[in-house]
Structure formats: structure tokens, C-alpha cells
C-alpha positions as semicolon CSV with decimal commas, in nm:
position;residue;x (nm);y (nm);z (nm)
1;X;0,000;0,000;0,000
2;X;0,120;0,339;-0,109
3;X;0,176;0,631;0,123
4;X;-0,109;0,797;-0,060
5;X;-0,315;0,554;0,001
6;X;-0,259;0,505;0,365
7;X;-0,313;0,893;0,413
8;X;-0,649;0,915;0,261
9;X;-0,773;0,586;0,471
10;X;-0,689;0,795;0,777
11;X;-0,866;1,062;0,626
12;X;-1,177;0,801;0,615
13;X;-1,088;0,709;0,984
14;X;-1,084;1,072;1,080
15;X;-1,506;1,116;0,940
16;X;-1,646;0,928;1,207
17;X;-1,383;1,114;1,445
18;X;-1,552;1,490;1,311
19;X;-1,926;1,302;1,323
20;X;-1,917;1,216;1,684
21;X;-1,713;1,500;1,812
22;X;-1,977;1,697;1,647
23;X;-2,263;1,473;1,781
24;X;-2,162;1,488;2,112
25;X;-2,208;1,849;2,224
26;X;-1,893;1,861;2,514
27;X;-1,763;2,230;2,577
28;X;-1,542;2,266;2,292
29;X;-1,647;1,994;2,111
30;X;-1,653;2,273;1,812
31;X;-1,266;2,357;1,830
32;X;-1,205;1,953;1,842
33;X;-1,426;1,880;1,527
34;X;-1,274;2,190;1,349
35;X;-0,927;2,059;1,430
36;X;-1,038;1,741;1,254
37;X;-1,191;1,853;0,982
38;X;-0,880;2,055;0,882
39;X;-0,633;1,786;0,947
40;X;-0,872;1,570;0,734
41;X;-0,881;1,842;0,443
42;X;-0,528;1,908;0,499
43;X;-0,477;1,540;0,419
44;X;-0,649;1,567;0,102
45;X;-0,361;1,790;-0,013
46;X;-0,134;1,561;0,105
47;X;-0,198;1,251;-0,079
48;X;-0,313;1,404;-0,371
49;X;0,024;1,579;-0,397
50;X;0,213;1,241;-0,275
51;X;0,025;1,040;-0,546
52;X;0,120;1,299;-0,829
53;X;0,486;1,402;-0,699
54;X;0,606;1,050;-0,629
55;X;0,424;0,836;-0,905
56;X;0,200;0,678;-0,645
57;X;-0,124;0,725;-0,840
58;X;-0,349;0,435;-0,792
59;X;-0,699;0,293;-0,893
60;X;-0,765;0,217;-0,531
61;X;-0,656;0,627;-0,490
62;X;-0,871;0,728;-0,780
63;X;-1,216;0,565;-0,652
64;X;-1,102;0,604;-0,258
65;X;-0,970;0,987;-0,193
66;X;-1,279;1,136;-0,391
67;X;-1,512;0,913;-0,186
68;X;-1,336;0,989;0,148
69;X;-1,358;1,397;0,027
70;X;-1,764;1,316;-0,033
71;X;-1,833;1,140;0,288
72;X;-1,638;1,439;0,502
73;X;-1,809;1,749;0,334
74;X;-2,140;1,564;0,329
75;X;-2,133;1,532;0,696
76;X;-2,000;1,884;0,728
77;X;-2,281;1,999;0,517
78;X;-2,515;1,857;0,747
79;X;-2,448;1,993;1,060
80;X;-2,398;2,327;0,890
81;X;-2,777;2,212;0,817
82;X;-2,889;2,152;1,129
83;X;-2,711;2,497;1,252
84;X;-2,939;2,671;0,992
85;X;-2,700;2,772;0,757
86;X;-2,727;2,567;0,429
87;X;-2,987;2,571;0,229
88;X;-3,173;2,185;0,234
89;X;-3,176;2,270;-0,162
90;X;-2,814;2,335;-0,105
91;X;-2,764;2,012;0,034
92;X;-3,027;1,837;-0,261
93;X;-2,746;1,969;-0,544
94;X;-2,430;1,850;-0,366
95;X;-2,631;1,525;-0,263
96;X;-2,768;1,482;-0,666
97;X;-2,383;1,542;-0,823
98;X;-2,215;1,322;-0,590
99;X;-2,475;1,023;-0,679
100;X;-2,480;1,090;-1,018
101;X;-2,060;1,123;-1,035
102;X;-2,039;0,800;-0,877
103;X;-2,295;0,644;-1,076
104;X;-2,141;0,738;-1,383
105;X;-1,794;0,645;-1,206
106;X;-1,939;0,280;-1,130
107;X;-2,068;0,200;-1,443
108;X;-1,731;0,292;-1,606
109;X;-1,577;0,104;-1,366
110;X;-1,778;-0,176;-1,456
111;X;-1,736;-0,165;-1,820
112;X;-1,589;-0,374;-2,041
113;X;-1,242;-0,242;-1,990
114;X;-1,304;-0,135;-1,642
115;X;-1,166;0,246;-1,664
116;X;-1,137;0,435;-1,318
117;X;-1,191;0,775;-1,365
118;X;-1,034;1,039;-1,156
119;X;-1,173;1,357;-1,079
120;X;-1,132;1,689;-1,319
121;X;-1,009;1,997;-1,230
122;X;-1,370;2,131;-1,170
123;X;-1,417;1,841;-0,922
124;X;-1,084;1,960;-0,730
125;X;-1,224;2,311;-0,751
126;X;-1,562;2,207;-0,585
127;X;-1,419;2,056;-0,329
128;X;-1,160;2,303;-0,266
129;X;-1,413;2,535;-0,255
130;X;-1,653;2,324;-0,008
131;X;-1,366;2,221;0,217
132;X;-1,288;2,625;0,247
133;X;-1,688;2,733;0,321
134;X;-1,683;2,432;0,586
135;X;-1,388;2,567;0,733
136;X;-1,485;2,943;0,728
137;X;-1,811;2,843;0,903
138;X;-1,658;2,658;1,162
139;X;-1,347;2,877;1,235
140;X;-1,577;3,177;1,207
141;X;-1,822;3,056;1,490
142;X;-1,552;2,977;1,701
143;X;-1,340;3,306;1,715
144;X;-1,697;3,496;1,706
145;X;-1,748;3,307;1,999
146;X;-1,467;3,391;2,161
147;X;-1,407;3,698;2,418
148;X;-1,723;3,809;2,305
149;X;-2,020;3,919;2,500
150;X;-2,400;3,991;2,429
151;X;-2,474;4,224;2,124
152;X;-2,121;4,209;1,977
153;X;-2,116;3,844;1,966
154;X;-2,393;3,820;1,824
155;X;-2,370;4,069;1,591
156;X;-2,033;3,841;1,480
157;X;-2,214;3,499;1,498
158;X;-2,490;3,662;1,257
159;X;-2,223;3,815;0,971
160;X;-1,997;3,476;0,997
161;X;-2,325;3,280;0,938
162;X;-2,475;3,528;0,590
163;X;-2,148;3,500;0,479
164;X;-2,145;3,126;0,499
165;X;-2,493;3,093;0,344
166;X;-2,330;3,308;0,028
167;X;-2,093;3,040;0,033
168;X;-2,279;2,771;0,061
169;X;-2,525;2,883;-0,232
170;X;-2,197;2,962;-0,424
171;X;-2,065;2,596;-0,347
172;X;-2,380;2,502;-0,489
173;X;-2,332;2,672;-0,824
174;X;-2,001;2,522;-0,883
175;X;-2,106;2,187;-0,765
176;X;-2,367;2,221;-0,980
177;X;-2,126;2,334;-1,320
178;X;-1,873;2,065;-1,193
């Protein structure tokens, strides 16, 4: 097994990691799950550039790191959800092009000559782009958080979260295009 490889399955361990810490409401749960999530995202970067840099691309790579990228924003997505702040139609687009990628992914897979196909550049760009709202939300809501009180945190918790429904709806568009 590649070095690539083994960083984007701890990328897949690290979901259920963000998911709980997420789920279970401790005081600063938040800064934990944010740690995660960028450490995950972070990984991303990390085996994508191993794969490429040190000629470690791999089918397992190709179907696995785009999968692992899918579950991790998806659950992001959702809690930014349940917080209010993306759109359910939001969630509906991402939700429809990540079936329909792998759908078209597992039927080309299961073809004749059984071609994996990677992601495009406008795949990398959504998820760029969604790993970057995810982590402005989350960063965001913690420092407005932070050695705040009353009317001015609030008044930060409120401009963090419209400009993270912006993003979300702009995430949308590109997922949408990609």
C-alpha cells in the first residue's frame, strides 16, 4: 500500500472522528471537530500531492480519496444544516452530483475495460471550494465566539453565518457546473 493511500484511509478514519465529536455536544467539542476537519482536508492535499509528486497514483486512490472527500463534506454539510445555515436545496445539489458522479464512475468502472476515472479539475475546484466554506463556518463561529459578550457576539455569529450561506449557495453553483 502506497503512502497515498494510507493517508487518505486515515482521512476516512478521521469522518467518524468529526461526526461524533460533532454529535456529542462537550464544551469545545466545536474547536475539536474543526481541528479534525482541517487535518482531514489538509490530508487531502497531502496525498493528492504524494500520489502525483512521487508516481503513487493508484486505482484504489482514484475511486477512494474522492469518496473519502464526499463522505467528510457531506457530513460537514449537514451539521452546517442543522445549525441553519445551508440551504436543504443546497444540500439536494451536492447530494444529486455526488450520486450521479459516482454512478457514472461505477458504471465505467464496470465496463468492459473497467476504466477508473479520476476527478477533473472542476471536481478539485468544488471541493476546494466546499472544504474552504466548511472551514470558514466553523473557524468563524468559534473566534466569534470567543471573548465576546452579548450584542457584539452576536452581531459576529450573525455576519460569519450570511457570509457562509453566500458560500454555501456559491458551493452550490459550482457543484452544480462541476
Amino acid at each position: 500500500m502506497t503512502t497515498a493511500n494510507k493517508i487518505t484511509i486515515f482521512r476516512v478514519i478521521l469522518i467518524p472522528v468529526f461526526l461524533v465529536l460533532m454529535y456529542l455536544r462537550f464544551p469545545g467539542h466545536t474547536y475539536w471537530a474543526f481541528g479534525v476537519f482541517v487535518l482531514a482536508s489538509l490530508s487531502d492535499f497531502a496525498d493528492g500531492y504524494i500520489a502525483r509528486h512521487y508516481n503513487q497514483v493508484s486505482d484504489f486512490g482514484k475511486f477512494m480519496d474522492p469518496l473519502a472527500d464526499k463522505l467528510l463534506t457531506t457530513v460537514a454539510f449537514i451539521y452546517m444544516l442543522r445549525d441553519g445555515v445551508c440551504s436543504p436545496v443546497v444540500l439536494c445539489i451536492i447530494l444529486a452530483r455526488e450520486f450521479a458522479v459516482s454512478g457514472l464512475r461505477m458504471v465505467a468502472a464496470g465496463a468492459k475495460d473497467g476504466k477508473v476515472i479520476a476527478a477533473n479539475m472542476w471536481g478539485k475546484v468544488k471541493t476546494v471550494l466546499q472544504m474552504l466554506s466548511i472551514i470558514f463556518y466553523f473557524f468563524g463561529m468559534s473566534i466569534a465566539s470567543m471573548s465576546a459578550t452579548g450584542t457584539e457576539q452576536g452581531a459576529r455569529q450573525i455576519l460569519v453565518i450570511s457570509i457562509s450561506m453566500v458560500l454555501c449557495w456559491l458551493v452550490a453553483a459550482v457543484t452544480a457546473i462541476s
